[in-house]
DOMIZA-118531 format. One record per residue (C-alpha): x, y, z. Coordinates in steps of 0.2 Angstrom, whole numbers, plus 5000, padded with zeros to 4 digits. Layout:
% DOMIZA-118531
XYZ...
***
This chain:
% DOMIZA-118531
602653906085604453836091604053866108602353776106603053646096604253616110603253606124601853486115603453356113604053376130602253356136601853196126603353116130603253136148601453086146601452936135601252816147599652896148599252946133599352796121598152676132597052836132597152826113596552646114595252666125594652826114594752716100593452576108592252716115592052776098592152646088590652706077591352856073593052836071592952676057592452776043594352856043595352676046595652666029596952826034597952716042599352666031599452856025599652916045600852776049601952846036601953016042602752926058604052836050604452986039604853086054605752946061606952936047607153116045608253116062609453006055610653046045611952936035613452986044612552926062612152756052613952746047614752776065613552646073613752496059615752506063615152436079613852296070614052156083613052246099611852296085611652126077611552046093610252136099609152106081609351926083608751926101607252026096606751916079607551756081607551726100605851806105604751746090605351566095604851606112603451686108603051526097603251386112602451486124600551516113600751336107600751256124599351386130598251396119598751266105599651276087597651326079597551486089597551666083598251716097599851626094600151716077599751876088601251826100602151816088601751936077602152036091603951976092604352006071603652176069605052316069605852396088604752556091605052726088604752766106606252656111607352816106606352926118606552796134608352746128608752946131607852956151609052796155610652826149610852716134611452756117610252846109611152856093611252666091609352666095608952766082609952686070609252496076607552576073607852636054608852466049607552356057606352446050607052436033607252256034605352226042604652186023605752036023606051976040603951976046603351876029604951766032604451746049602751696050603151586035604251486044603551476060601751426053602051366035600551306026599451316041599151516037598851556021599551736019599951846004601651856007602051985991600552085997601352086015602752156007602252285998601252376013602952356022603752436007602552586006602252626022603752586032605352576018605052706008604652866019606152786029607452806016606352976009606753046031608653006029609053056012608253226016609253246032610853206023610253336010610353456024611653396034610453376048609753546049608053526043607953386058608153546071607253666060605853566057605853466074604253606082603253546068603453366065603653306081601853366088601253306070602153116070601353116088599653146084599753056070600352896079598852906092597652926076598352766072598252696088596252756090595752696072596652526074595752516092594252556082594352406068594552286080593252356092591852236084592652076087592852126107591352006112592351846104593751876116592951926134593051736139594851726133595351906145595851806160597151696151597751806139598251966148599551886160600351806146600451966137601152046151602551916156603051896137603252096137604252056151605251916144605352046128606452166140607252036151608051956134608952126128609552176148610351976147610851956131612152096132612452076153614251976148614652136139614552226154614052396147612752486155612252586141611952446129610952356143609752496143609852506123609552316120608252316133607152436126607552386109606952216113605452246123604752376114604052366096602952456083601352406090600352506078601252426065600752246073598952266070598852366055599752176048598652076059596952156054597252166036598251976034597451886049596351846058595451996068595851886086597851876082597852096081596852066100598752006110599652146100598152276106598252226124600152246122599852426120599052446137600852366140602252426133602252596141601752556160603352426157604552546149604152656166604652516175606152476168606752636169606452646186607452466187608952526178609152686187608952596205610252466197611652606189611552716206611352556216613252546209613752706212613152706229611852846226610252866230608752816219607752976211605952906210605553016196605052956179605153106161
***
């Protein structure tokens, strides 16, 4: 089981580039079939940020917050900076009335994503700070995503903000705090011990989230096919901007390894969580710029890694490995 459990992680993570856009398209095929279990949602989403928790202890949190300026930073680039950005950019496109500006920046509020830790790891950034930017944001999503909509939008969306909260709370706070408090329980052991099971379970319970959300928003395809053309590229160049903003927010710092951190922090977020928010408090077209951002997020986070290594061996006057996982 150990053996299996290792080699399904080692797999999926090499192949997630893959894998999570074929969960997307899975989800679209079999739209049919697959809605009757969206309603699981929530419930799958917080087997994925249990796991997540559980591989942080208190002791880790502590010896990163002694640090808290590169970690701060890095939040206010990826929820004060981006959402603003995110903001102008769908306002001059596609007008302050449009869904898919609340996707944009939507996009930019919800928490860093737990796959960050995984691509932080290939490229030689601090995976310990990662982790812990992923648990502290995600603890503080219930109040920074109401917040930000509310300030960015104010009475133009009508939202319920206390509602918004309580999701957040349930499925995203709570098996958090439940993750760490059982790995300080065990000093850690039971992440090791229990790392063959729950890995290949948080996986396949993140691309069930993936496929059923897919699935939701499957119906409302037809509304958007004239809007493709204009809104892929922007998606893509904000992804972009999403990494550019963490690599050059922290280049004065001159640090390599928090480059890579703060890049991936900032470019990659918890997509599922996105448009589980966006389909149950918006609009179904404001989930459709976080969806396409799947397709996104993991062909990108290949790239940059390739960037970063060509740029860290550029300066060490080594050649550039062209493999990827």
């Amino acid at each position: 089981m150990r053996q299996f459990g290792t080699t399904f992680n080692r797999l999926f993570e090499q192949w997630m580039f893959l894998l999570i856009p074929g969960s997307l398209l899975l989800g679209f095929l079999f739209a049919d079939g697959l809605l009757p279990f969206v309603a699981a949602v929530p419930a799958l989403f917080a087997v994925v940020t249990f796991t997540m928790g559980l591989g942080c202890g208190l002791g880790q949190l502590r010896h990163v917050l002694a640090r808290p300026w590169p970690m701060l930073w890095t939040l206010l680039l990826a929820h004060i900076a981006l959402p603003l950005a995110a903001y102008a950019i769908g306002v001059f496109l596609y007008g302050p009335e449009s869904p898919y500006v609340i996707g944009l920046v939507l996009f930019a509020l919800i928490p860093l994503g737990v796959s960050s830790v995984i691509w932080v790891g290939l490229s030689g950034g601090s995976v310990a700070m990662m982790l812990s930017l992923v648990v502290i944001d995600s603890l503080i999503s219930p109040f920074v995503v109401p917040a930000g909509i509310g300030l960015l939008f104010g009475d133009s969306i009508r939202t319920d903000t206390g509602a918004m909260m309580a999701d957040l709370l349930l499925i995203v706070v709570v098996p958090t705090i439940a993750g760490v408090l059982l790995n300080q329980a065990t000093k850690g052991r039971i992440t090791e011990r229990m790392k063959p099971v729950t890995g290949p379970v948080s996986k396949l319970c993140f691309t069930a989230v993936v496929a059923l959300n897919a699935a939701a928003i499957e119906p409302h395809v037809v509304e958007l096919k004239a809007d493709m053309a204009k809104l892929v590229p922007v998606v893509v160049l904000f992804v972009g901007i999403c990494y550019a903003a963490g690599f050059f927010g922290v280049l004065p710092l001159r640090s390599r390894e928090l480059a890579a951190t703060a890049s991936y922090a900032t470019g990659m977020r918890n997509i599922s969580l996105g448009i589980v928010i966006a389909l149950q408090y918006f609009s179904p077209l404001a989930a459709v710029p976080v969806v396409l951002a799947i397709l996104v997020q993991q062909p990108v986070a290949t790239l940059h890694h390739y960037v970063l290594q060509k740029l860290h061996k550029k300066e060490a006057g080594q050649p550039v490995s062209r493999h990827v996982g």
